[in-house]
C-alpha positions as CSV (number, residue, x, y, z in Angstrom):
1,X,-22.2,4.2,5.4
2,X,-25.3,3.5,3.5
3,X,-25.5,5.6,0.6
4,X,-26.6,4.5,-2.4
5,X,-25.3,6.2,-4.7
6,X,-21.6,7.2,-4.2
7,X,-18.5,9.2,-6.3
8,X,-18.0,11.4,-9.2
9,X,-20.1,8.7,-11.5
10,X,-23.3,8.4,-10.0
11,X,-23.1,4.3,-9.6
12,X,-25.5,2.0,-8.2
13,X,-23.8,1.0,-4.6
14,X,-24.7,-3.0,-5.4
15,X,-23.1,-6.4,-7.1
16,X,-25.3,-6.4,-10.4
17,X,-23.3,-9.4,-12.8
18,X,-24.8,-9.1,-16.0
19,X,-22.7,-11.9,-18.1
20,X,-20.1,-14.0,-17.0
21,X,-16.6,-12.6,-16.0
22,X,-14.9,-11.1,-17.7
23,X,-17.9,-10.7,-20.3
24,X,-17.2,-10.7,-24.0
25,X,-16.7,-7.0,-24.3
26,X,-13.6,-7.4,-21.9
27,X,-12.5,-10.3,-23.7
28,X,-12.0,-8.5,-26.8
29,X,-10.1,-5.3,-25.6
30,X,-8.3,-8.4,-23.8
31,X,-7.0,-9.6,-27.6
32,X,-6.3,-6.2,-28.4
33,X,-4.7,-5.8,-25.3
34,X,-2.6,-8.5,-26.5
35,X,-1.0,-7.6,-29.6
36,X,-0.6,-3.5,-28.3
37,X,0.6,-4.0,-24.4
38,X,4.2,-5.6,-23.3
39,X,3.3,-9.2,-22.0
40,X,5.2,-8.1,-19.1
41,X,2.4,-6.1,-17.7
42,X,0.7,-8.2,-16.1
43,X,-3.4,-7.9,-15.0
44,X,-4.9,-9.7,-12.0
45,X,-8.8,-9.5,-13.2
46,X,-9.0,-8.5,-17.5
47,X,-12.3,-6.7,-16.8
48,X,-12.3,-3.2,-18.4
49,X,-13.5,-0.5,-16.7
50,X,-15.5,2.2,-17.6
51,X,-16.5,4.1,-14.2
52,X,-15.7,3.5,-10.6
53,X,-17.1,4.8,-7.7
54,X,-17.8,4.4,-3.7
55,X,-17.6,0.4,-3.6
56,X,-18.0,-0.6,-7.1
57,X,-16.5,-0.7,-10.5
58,X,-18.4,-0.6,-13.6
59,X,-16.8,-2.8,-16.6
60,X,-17.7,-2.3,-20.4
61,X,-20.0,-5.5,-20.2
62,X,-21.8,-3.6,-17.7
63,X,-21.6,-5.7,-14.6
64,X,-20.9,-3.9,-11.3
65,X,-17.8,-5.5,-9.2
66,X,-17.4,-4.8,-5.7
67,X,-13.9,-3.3,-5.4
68,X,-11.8,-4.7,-2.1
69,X,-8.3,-3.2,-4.4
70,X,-8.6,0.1,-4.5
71,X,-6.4,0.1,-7.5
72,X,-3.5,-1.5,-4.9
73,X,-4.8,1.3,-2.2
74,X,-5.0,4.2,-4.2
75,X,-8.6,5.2,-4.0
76,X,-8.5,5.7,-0.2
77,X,-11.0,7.7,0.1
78,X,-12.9,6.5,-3.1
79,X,-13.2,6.8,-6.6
80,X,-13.7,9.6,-8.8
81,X,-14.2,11.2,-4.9
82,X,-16.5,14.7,-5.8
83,X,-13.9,16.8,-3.9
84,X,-11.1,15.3,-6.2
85,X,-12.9,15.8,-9.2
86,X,-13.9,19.6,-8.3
87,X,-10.6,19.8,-7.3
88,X,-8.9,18.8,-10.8
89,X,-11.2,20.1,-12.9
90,X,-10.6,23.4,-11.8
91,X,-6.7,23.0,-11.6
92,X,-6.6,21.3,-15.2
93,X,-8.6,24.6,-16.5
94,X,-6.3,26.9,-15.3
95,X,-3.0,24.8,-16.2
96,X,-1.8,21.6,-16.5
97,X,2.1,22.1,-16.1
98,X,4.7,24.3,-15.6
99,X,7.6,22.6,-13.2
100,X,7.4,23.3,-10.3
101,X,11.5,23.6,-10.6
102,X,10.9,26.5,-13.3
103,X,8.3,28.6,-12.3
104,X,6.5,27.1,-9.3
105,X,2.6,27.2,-8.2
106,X,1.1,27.0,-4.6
107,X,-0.5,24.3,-4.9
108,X,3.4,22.1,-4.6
109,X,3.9,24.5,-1.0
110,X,0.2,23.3,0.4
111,X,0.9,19.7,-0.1
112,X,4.4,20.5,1.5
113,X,2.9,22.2,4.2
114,X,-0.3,19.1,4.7
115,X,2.1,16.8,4.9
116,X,4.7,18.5,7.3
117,X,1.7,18.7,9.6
118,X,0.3,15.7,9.3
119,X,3.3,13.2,9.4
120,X,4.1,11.9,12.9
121,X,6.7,14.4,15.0
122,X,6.1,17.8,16.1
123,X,9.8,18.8,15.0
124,X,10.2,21.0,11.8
125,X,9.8,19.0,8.6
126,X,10.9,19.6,5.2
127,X,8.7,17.8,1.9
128,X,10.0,17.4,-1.5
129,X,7.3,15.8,-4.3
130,X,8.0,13.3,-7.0
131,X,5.8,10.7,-8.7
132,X,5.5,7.1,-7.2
133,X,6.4,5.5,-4.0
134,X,10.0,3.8,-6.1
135,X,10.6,7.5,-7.0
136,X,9.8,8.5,-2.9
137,X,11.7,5.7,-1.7
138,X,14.6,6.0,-3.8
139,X,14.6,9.7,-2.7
140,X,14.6,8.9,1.2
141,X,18.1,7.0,0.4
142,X,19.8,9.8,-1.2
143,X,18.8,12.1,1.0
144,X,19.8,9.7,3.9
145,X,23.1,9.1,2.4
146,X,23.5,12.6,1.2
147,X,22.8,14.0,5.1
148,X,24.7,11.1,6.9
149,X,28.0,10.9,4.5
150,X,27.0,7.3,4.8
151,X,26.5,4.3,1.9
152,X,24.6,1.2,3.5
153,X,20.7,0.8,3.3
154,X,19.0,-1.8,5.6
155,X,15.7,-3.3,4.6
156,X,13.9,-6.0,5.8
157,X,12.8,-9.7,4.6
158,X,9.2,-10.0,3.3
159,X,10.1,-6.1,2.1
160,X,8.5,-4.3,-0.8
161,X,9.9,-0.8,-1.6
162,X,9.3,-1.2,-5.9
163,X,10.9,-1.7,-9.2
164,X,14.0,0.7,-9.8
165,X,16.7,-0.6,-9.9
166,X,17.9,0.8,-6.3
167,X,14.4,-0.2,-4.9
168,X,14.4,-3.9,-6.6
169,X,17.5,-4.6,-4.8
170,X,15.4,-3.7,-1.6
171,X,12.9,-5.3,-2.3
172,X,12.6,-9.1,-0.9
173,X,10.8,-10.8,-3.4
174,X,12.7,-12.3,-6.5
175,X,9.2,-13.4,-8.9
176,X,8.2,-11.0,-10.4
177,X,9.8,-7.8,-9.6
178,X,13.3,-8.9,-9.8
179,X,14.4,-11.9,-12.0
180,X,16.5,-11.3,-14.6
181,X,16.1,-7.7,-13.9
182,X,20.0,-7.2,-12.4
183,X,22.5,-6.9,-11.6
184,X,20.8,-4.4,-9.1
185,X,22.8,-1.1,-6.5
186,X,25.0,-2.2,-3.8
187,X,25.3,-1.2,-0.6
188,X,21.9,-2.8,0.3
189,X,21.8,-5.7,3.3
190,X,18.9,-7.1,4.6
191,X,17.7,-7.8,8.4
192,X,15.5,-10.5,9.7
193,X,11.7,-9.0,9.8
194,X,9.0,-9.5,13.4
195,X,6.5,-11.9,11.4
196,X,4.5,-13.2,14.4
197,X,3.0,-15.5,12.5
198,X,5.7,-17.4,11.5
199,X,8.5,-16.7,14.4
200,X,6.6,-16.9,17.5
201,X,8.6,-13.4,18.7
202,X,7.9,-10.6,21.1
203,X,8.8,-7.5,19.3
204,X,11.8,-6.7,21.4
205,X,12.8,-10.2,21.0
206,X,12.8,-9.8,17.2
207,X,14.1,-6.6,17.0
208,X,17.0,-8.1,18.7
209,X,17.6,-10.2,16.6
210,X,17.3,-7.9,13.5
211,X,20.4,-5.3,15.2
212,X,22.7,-8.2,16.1
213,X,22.1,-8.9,12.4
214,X,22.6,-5.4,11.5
215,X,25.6,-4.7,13.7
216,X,27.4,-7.5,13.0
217,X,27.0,-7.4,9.3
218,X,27.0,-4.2,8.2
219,X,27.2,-1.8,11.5
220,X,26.3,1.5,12.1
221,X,29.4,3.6,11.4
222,X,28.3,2.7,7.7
223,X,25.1,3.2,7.4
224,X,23.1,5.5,6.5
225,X,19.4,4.4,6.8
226,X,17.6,2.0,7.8
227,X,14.2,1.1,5.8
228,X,11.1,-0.4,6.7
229,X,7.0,-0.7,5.9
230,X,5.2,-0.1,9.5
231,X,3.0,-2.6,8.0
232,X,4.3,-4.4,5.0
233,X,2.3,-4.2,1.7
234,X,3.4,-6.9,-1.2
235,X,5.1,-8.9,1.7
236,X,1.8,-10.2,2.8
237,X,0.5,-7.1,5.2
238,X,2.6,-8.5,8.3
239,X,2.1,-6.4,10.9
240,X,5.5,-6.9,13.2
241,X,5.0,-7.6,17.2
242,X,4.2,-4.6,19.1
243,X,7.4,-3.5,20.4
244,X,9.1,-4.1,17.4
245,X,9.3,-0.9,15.3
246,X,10.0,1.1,18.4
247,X,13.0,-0.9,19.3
248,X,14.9,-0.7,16.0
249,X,13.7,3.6,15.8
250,X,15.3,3.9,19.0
251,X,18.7,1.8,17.9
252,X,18.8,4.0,15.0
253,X,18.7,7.0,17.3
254,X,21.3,5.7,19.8
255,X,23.3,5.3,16.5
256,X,23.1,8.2,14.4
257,X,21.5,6.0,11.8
258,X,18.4,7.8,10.1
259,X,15.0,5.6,10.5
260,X,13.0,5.6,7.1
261,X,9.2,4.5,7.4
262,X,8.0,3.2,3.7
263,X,4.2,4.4,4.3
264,X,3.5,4.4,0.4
265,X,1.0,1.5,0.6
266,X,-0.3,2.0,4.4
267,X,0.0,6.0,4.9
268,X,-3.0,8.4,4.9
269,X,-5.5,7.0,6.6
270,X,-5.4,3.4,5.5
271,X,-4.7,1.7,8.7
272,X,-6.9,3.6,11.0
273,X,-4.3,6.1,12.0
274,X,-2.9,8.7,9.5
275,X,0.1,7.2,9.5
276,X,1.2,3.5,10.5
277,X,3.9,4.1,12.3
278,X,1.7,6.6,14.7
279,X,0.2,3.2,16.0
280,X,3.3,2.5,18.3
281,X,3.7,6.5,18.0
282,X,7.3,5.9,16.3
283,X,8.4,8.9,15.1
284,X,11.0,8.6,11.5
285,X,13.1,10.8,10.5
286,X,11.8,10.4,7.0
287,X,8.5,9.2,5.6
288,X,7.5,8.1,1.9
289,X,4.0,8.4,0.9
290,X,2.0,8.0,-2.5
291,X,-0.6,5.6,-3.2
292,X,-3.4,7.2,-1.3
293,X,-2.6,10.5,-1.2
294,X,-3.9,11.7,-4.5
295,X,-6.7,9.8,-5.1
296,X,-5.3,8.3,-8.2
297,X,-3.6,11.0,-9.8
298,X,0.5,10.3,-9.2
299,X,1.9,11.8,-6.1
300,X,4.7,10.7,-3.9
301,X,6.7,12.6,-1.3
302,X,9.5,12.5,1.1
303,X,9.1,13.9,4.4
304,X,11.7,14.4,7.2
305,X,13.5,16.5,9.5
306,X,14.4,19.5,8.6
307,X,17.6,19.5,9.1
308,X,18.2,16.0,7.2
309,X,16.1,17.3,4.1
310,X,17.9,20.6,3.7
311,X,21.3,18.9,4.1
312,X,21.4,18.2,-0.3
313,X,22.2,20.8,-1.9
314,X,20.0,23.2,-4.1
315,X,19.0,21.0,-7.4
316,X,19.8,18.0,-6.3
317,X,16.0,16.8,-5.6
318,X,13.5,16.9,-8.3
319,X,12.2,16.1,-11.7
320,X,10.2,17.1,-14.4
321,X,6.8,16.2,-13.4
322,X,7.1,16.3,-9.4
323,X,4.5,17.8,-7.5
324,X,2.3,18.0,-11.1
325,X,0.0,20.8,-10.2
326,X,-2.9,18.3,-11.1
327,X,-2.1,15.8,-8.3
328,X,-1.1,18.3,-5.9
329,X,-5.1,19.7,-6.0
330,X,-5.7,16.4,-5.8
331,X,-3.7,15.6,-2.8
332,X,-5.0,18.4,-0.9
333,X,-8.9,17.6,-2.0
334,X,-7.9,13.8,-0.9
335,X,-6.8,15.2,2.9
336,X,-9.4,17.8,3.1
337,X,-12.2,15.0,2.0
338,X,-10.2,12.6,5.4
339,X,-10.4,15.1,7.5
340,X,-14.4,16.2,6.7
341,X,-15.8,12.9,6.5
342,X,-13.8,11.3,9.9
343,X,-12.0,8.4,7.5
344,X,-9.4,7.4,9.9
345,X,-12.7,6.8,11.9
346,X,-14.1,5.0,9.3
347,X,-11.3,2.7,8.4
348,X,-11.6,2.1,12.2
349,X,-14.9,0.8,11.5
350,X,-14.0,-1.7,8.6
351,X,-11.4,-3.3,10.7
352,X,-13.5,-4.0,13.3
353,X,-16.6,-5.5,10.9
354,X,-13.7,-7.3,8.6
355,X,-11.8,-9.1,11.3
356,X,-15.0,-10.5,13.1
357,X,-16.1,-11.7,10.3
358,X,-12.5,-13.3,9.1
359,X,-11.4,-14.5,12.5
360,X,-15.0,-16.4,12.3
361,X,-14.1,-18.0,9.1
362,X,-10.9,-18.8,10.3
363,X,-12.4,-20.6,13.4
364,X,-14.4,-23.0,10.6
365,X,-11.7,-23.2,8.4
366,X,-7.9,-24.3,9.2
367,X,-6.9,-23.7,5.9
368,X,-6.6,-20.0,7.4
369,X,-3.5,-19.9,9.2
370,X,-3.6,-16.1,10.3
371,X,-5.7,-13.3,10.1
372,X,-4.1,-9.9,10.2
373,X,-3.6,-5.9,9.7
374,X,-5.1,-2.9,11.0
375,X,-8.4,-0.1,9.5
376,X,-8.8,-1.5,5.9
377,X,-5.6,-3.0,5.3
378,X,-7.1,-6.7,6.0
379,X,-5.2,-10.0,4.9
380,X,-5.7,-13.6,6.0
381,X,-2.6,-16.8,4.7
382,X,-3.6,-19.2,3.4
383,X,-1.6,-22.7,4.8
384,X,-1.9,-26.5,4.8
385,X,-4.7,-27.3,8.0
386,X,-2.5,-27.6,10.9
387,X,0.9,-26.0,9.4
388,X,2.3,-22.9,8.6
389,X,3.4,-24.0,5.4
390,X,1.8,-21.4,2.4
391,X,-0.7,-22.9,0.3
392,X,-0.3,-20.5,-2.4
393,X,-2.6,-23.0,-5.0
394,X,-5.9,-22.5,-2.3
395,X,-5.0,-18.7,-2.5
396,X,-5.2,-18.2,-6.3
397,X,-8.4,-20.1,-6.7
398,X,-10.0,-18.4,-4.1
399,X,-8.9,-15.2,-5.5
400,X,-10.7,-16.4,-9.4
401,X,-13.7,-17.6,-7.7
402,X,-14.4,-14.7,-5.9
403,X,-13.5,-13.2,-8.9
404,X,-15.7,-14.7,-10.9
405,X,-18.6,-13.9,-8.4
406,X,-18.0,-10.2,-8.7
407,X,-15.5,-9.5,-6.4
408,X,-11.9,-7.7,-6.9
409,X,-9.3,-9.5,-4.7
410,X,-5.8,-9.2,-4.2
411,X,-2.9,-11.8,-3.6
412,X,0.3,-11.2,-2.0
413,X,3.3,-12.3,0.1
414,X,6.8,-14.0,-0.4
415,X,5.2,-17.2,-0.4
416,X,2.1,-16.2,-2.9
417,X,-0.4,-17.9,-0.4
418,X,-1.7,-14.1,1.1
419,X,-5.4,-12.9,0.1
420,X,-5.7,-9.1,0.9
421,X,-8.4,-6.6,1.3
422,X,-8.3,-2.9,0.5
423,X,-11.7,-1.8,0.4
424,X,-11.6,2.0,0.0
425,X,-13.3,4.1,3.1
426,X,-16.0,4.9,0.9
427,X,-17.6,1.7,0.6
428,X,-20.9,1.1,2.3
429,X,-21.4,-1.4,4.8
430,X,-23.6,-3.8,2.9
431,X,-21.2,-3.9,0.0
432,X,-18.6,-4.8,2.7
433,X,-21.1,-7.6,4.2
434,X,-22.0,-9.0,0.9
435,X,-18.3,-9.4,-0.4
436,X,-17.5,-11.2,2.9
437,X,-20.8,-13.1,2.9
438,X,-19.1,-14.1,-1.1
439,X,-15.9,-15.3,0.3
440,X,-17.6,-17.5,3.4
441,X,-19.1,-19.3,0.4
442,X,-15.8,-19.3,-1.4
443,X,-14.6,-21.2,1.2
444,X,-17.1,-23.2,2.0
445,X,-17.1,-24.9,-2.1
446,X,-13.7,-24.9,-1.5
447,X,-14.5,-27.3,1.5
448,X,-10.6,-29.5,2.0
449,X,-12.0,-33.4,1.5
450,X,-10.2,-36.4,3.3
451,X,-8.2,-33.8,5.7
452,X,-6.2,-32.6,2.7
453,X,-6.5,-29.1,1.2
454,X,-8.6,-27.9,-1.6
């Protein structure tokens, strides 16, 4: 792609720094930021931002960043995206609300119907619509419990399913998301996750492992669901050995235990597939989506068998602002703008410039202990030169140099030593180039002296 000028805001597709970062007009919404905003929200780069589009963000000093976040893979298929913007505009001039559980709108039943196509299975499906990917996943385990008659949840180490309280206690991660937060819902147990990196499995080998766990722990007369990211997101976008996911789907089967894919972070088109899970062609009985399927507006959804999602009774799914008639023209503007412009194509495309380019860097540098993920869902940890142990100190200062530099970059993993990539499939292929040209140099003034690290 080699547009230059990209998204609602008609913005210059190039790097432009025009003071330092953040400049003095982000430093001062920063203080006010300070003495208005709980300290517990925290920001990864205190630029403010005035218009984003195609590859870039615009900031209030003026300097053009090169987005590789995607506001946390929200803006799949760009910012301020024209057929998003058409698409609100003319929803937000007609109305803005009426719950969809009092007097209901198409726009809820054309999402439903999108997604029943699109998610992986040719059975009848069944969506209901809610607000984030906690809200989605939270859903998934009612309705699991609700249609089994079953309590226990399995999720998986490294996991990342949000910041209920139900979803903290599935998530993995203690800092931040769940210190001092508890005590958090029962019934939860966790398996061993395929994380080839760091146990050397085959994926039936490790999925092995994981339902020796599960059986002998919890086993599947009690349980209800079993949870899991096709490609984990927070976790540090591990992608489990092939074999893996289709193992434990097909335990669950054999079981009469439901399969629950978590595809908010890597669903719609991220990965290079629609879904994730269609990569091993695994087919759940439930999938969660949000992040990328409204282009920004909030959106989430359950997905599932028809049989599984019509088993809770009338009223018991729902909420106020579910299905917002806003997002769901937005959701449908966002699959409609995949589908035109070939973006599972296109995130094909970025995964095949991104890891050359990172497996390259990786064979200068053995400071990079993996390089992983699939379309743009790109990572690379960060370890000690000949170890696996995380270096989660090189991580972060890579992170604020590039940073500094122009670029938006995201950290993750259990051990904090993850850099992650998220460009959105709108960015052109020079922007791409020039943010990975960035981050060679990074590396290379990061240079470890002496054989130690930087």
């Amino acid at each position: 792609m080699t547009d230059q000028f990209i998204g609602g805001p008609t913005l210059p597709q190039e790097r432009r720094l025009v003071t330092e970062i953040p400049g003095p007009r982000s430093r001062a919404l920063s203080e006010r930021r300070t003495s208005a905003v709980a300290s517990g929200v925290g920001v990864t780069l205190p630029v403010y931002v005035t218009a984003a589009g195609g590859g870039v963000i615009r900031d209030v000093d003026d300097n053009l960043l090169i987005d590789l976040g995607s506001g946390i893979a929200v803006t799949t298929v760009g910012n301020a995206a024209p057929r998003v913007v058409d698409a609100v505009t003319e929803q937000v001039a007609a109305f803005t609300h009426t719950c969809f559980m009092v007097t209901p709108y198409e726009g809820y039943v054309a999402v439903a119907e999108k997604l029943n196509a699109l998610t992986p299975g040719d059975h009848e499906k069944r969506t209901a619509l809610f607000n984030t990917g906690a809200e989605a996943v939270e859903n998934a385990v009612k309705i699991a419990r609700h249609a089994t008659g079953k309590q226990a949840v399995v999720v998986f180490d490294h996991a990342y399913h949000g910041r209920t309280n139900l979803t903290m206690a599935m998530t993995a991660k203690n800092m931040p998301y769940k210190d001092g937060f508890g005590p958090f819902a029962g019934e939860v147990y966790r398996a061993p996750m395929s994380y080839p990196f760091r146990d050397g499995l085959s994926g039936p080998d490790a999925a092995a492992r994981a339902i020796e766990v599960i059986e002998k722990q919890v086993g599947a007369k009690n349980l209800a669901c079993v949870v899991i990211e096709p490609i984990q997101g927070e976790g540090g976008f591990v992608v489990p050995a092939e074999g893996f996911l289709p193992a434990v789907a097909d335990w669950c089967r054999a079981n009469d235990v439901l399969f629950v894919a978590d595809e908010v972070q890597a669903g719609v088109a991220r990965t290079g597939a629609m879904f994730a899970s269609d990569h091993e062609g695994v087919v759940p009985d439930l999938v969660t989506t949000a992040k990328g399927v409204a282009g920004g507006l909030p959106l989430a959804a359950v997905t599932g068998r028809a049989e599984v999602m019509d088993a809770v009774h009338t009223g018991g799914l729902g909420g106020t602002y579910g299905g917002n008639p806003a997002a769901c023209a937005a959701a449908l503007a966002v699959l409609e703008t995949i589908e035109a412009d070939d973006l599972v194509s296109r995130a094909r495309e970025i995964e095949k410039r991104m890891l050359s380019r990172l497996e390259a860097l990786q064979q200068r540098d053995p400071r990079i202990g993996d390089v992983r993920g699939r379309g743009a869902m790109i990572a690379i940890e960060l370890v000690e030169p000949g170890t696996t142990t995380p270096d989660a100190g090189l991580a972060a200062r890579v992170a604020a140099q590039a940073h500094q530099q122009g670029v938006v970059v995201l950290t993750c993993g259990t051990f904090g030593n993850v850099l992650r990539f998220l460009p959105p499939l709108s960015m052109p292929d020079h922007l791409l180039d020039e943010a990975l040209d960035i981050l060679d140099g990074v590396f290379a003034e990061a240079a470890p002296t002496d054989g130690g690290t930087a």
